[in-house]
C-alpha distance (Angstrom), angle and dihedral (degrees) to the residues before:
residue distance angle dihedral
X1 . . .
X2 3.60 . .
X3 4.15 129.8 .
X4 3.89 126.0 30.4
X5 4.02 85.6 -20.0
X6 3.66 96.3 99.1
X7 3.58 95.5 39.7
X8 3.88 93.9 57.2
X9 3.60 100.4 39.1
X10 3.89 83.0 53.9
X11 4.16 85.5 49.9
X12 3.95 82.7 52.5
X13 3.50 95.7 46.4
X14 3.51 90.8 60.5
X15 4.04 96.5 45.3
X16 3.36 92.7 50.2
X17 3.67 87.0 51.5
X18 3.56 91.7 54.5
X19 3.27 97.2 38.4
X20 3.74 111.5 40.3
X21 3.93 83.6 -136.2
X22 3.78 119.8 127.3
X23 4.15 124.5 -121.8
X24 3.69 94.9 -93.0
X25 3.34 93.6 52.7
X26 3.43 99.4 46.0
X27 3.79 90.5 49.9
X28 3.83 95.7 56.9
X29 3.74 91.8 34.1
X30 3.78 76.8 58.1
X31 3.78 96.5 43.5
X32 3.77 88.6 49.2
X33 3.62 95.6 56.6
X34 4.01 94.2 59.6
X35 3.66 121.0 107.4
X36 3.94 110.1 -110.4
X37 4.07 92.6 27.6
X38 3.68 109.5 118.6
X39 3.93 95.3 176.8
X40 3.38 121.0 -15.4
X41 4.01 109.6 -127.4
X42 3.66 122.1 -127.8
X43 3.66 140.7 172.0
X44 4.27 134.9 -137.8
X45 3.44 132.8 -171.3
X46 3.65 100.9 -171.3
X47 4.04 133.8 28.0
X48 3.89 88.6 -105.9
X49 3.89 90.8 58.5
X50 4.09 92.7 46.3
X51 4.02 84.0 47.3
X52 4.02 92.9 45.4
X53 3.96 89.2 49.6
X54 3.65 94.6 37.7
X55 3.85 86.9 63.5
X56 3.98 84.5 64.6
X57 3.82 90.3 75.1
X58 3.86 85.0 68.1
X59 3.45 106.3 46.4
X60 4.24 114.9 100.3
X61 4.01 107.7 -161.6
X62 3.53 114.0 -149.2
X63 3.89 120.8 -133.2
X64 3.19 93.0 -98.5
X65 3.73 107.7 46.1
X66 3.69 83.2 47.5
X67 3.89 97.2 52.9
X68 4.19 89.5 45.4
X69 3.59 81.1 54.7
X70 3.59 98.9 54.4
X71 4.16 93.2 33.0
X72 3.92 78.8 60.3
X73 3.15 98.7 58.1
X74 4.21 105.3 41.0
């Protein structure tokens, strides 16, 4: 992985430490959170995955997990 990958997998790493919340989730939650995003689309291929990424809907992001998030990925 080359680029801003490492940097915002590290950012994740982090949230989801903080959080307890898995990558998906933190990535919509993240999604979500941006100005101009209505509902951020995603796709499942099993009930596990729509479960996972269902979770996303309750997950708050602080300020700052959202701005390391962002930062990460500049």
């Amino acid at each position: 992985m080359d680029g801003k990958g490492p940097s915002v997998l590290a950012a994740m790493d982090i949230v989801a430490e903080e959080t307890g919340a898995t990558l998906a989730q933190i990535a919509l939650a993240w999604l979500a959170a941006q100005a101009g995003v209505t509902g951020p689309i995603a796709s499942a291929t099993s009930a596990a995955q729509m479960e996972e990424l269902i979770g996303s809907i309750h997950l708050t992001l602080t300020r700052e997990q959202l701005d390391r998030l962002t930062f990460a990925g500049a």
